[in-house]
C-alpha positions as CSV (number, residue, x, y, z in Angstrom):
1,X,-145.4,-93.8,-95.1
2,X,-141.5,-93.8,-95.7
3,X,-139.7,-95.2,-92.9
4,X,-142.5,-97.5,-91.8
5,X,-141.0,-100.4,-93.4
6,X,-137.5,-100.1,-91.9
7,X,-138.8,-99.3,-88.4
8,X,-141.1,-103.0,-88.9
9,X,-137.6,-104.1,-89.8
10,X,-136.1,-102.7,-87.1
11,X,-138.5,-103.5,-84.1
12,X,-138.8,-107.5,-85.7
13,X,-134.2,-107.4,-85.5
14,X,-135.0,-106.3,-82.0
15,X,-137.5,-108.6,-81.0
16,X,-135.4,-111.6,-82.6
17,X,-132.4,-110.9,-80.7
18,X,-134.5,-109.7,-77.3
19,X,-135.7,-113.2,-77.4
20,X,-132.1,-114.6,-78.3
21,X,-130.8,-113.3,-75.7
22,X,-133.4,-113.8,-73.3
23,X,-132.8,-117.3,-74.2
24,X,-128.7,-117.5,-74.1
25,X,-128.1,-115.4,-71.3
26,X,-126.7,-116.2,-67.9
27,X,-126.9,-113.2,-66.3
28,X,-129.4,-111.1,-66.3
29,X,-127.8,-107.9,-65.8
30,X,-125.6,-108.0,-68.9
31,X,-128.7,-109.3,-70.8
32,X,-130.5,-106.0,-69.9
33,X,-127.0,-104.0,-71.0
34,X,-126.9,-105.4,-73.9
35,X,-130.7,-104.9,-74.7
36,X,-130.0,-101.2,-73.8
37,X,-126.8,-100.8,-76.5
38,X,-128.3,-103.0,-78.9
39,X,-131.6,-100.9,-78.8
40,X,-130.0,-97.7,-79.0
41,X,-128.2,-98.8,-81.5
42,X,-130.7,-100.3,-83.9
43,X,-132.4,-96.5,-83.6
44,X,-129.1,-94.4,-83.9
45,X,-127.6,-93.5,-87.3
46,X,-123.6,-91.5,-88.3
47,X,-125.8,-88.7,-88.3
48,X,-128.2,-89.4,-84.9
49,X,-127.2,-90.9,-81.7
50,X,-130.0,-92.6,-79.4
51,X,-129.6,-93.9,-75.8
52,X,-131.3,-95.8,-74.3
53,X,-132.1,-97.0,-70.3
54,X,-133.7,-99.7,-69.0
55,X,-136.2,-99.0,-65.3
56,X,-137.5,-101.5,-63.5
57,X,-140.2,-101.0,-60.7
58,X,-139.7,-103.7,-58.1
59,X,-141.3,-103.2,-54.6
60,X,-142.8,-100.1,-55.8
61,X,-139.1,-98.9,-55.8
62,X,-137.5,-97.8,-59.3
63,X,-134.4,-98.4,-59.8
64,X,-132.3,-97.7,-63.6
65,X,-130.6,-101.4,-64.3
66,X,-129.1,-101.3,-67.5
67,X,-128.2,-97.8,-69.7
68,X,-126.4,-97.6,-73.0
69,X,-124.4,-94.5,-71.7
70,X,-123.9,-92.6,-69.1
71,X,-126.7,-89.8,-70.1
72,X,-129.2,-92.6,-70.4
73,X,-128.9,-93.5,-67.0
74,X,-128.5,-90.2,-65.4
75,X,-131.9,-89.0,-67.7
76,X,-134.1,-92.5,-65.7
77,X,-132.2,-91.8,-62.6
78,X,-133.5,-88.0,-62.6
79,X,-136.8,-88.9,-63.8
80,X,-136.8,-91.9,-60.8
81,X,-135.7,-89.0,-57.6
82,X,-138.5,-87.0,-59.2
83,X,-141.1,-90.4,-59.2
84,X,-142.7,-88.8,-62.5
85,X,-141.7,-88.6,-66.2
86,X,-142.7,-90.0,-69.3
87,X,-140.9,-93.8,-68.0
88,X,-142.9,-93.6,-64.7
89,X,-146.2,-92.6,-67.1
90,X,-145.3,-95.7,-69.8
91,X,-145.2,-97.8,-66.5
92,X,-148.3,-96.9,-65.2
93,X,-150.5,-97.0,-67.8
94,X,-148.9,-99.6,-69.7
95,X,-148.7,-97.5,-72.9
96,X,-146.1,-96.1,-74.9
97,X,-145.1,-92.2,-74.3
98,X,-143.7,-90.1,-77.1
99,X,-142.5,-86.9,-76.2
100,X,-141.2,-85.0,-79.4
101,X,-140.0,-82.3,-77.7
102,X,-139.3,-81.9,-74.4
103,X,-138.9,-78.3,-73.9
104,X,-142.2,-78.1,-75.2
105,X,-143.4,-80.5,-72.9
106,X,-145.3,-79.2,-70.1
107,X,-146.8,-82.9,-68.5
108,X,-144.0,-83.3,-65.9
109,X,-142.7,-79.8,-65.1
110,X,-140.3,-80.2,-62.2
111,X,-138.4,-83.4,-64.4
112,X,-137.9,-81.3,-67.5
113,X,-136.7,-78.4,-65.1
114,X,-134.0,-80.5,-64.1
115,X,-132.7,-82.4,-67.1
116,X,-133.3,-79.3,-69.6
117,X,-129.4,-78.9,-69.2
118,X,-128.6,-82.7,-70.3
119,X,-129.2,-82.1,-74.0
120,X,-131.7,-84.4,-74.5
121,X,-134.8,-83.2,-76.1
122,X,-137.2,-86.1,-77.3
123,X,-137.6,-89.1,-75.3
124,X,-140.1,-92.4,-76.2
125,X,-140.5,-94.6,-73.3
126,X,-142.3,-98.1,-74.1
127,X,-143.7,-100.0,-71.0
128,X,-142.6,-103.6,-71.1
129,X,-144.5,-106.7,-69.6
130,X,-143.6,-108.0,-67.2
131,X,-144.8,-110.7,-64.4
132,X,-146.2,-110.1,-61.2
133,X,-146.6,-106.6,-60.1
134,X,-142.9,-105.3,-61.7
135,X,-142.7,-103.0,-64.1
136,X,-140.4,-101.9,-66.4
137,X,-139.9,-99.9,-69.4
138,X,-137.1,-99.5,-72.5
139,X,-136.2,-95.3,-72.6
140,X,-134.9,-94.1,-75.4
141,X,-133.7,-90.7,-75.7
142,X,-132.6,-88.3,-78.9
143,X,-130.8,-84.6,-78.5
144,X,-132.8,-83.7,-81.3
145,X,-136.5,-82.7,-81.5
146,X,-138.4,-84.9,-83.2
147,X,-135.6,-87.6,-82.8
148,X,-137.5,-90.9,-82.1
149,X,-140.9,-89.6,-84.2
150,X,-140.2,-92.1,-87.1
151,X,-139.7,-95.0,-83.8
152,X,-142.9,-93.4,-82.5
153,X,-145.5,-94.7,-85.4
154,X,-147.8,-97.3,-85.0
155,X,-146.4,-100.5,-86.4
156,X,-148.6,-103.0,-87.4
157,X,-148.6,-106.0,-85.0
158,X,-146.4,-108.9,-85.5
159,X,-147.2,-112.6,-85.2
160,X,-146.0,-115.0,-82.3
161,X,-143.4,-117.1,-83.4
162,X,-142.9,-120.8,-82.8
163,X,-139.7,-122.8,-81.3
164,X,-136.3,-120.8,-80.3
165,X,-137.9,-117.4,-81.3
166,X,-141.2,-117.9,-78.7
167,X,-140.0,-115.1,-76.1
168,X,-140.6,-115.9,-72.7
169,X,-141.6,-112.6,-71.8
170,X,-144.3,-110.2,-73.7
171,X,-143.1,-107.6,-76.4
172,X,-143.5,-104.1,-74.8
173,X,-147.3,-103.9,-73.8
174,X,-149.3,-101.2,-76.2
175,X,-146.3,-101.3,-78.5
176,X,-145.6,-101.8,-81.2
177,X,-149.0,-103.1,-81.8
178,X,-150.8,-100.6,-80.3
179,X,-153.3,-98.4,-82.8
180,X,-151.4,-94.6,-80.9
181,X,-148.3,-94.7,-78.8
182,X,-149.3,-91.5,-78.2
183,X,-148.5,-88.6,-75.9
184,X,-150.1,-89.7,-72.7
């Protein structure tokens, strides 16, 4: 299927430098910034910008930590006063959420109400593992329908590296070796 190559491409330079900079990092909170621009940017093209936040669930409190722009972060800290979306969804059940078109949508009525006006129109939000009982997810968000489709296939699963490029923390759970990061 075209495309499926470059996204394995894509998603293996992410999870290289996720785990580089996981590795090199001293501060936590610019190692989640970065992961948000450099994420964005790895799915954004001249012609197609993506954003991308970063919500963490801590103390059954969540809470937007890192954003690539300002419109990421106000789309998870909407979807965070309403306490459901497609984030809160990929958090919960630990799979990814693709939503192609979100005023199509109908799953999560009162949040689309209130970011229809933001321009934003498909979102994919992939639940990351995490220790303990935190949870987090990577958001990314498109102004065009159908914007993160291609980033919404199933990839086939990658191997576990050895030596500098073992990650300390697990690759988003369900993704991307899950068999449908479907529309839950």
């Amino acid at each position: 299927m075209p495309g499926e190559e470059f996204a394995v491409e894509t998603f293996g330079d992410v999870a290289r430098y996720l785990q580089d900079l996981v590795l090199d990092s001293p501060d936590v909170g610019q190692f989640l910034e970065d992961l948000a621009v450099f994420s964005a940017s790895r799915l954004s093209s001249p012609a197609h910008e993506v954003f991308c936040g970063i919500t963490l669930i801590r103390r059954k409190k969540a809470s937007t930590v890192a954003s690539s722009n300002p419109c990421a972060r106000l789309m998870n800290e909407t979807e965070n006063s309403y306490g459901d979306g497609p984030c809160e969804a990929a958090m919960r059940d630990l799979v990814a959420v693709h939503v192609p078109d979100l005023m199509s949508d109908q799953r999560w009525p009162g949040y689309t109400g209130a970011v229809a006006g933001q321009g934003v129109r498909s979102i994919l939000s992939v639940p990351l593992q995490l220790e303990g009982e935190t949870r987090g997810a990577l958001n990314f968000y498109s102004q065009d329908p159908g914007g993160l489709d291609s980033a919404a296939r199933p990839l086939p699963a990658q191997k576990p590296t050895q030596g500098r490029h073992r990650s300390p923390c697990s690759w988003p759970c369900g993704w991307p070796n899950s068999a449908t990061p479907g529309t839950t």
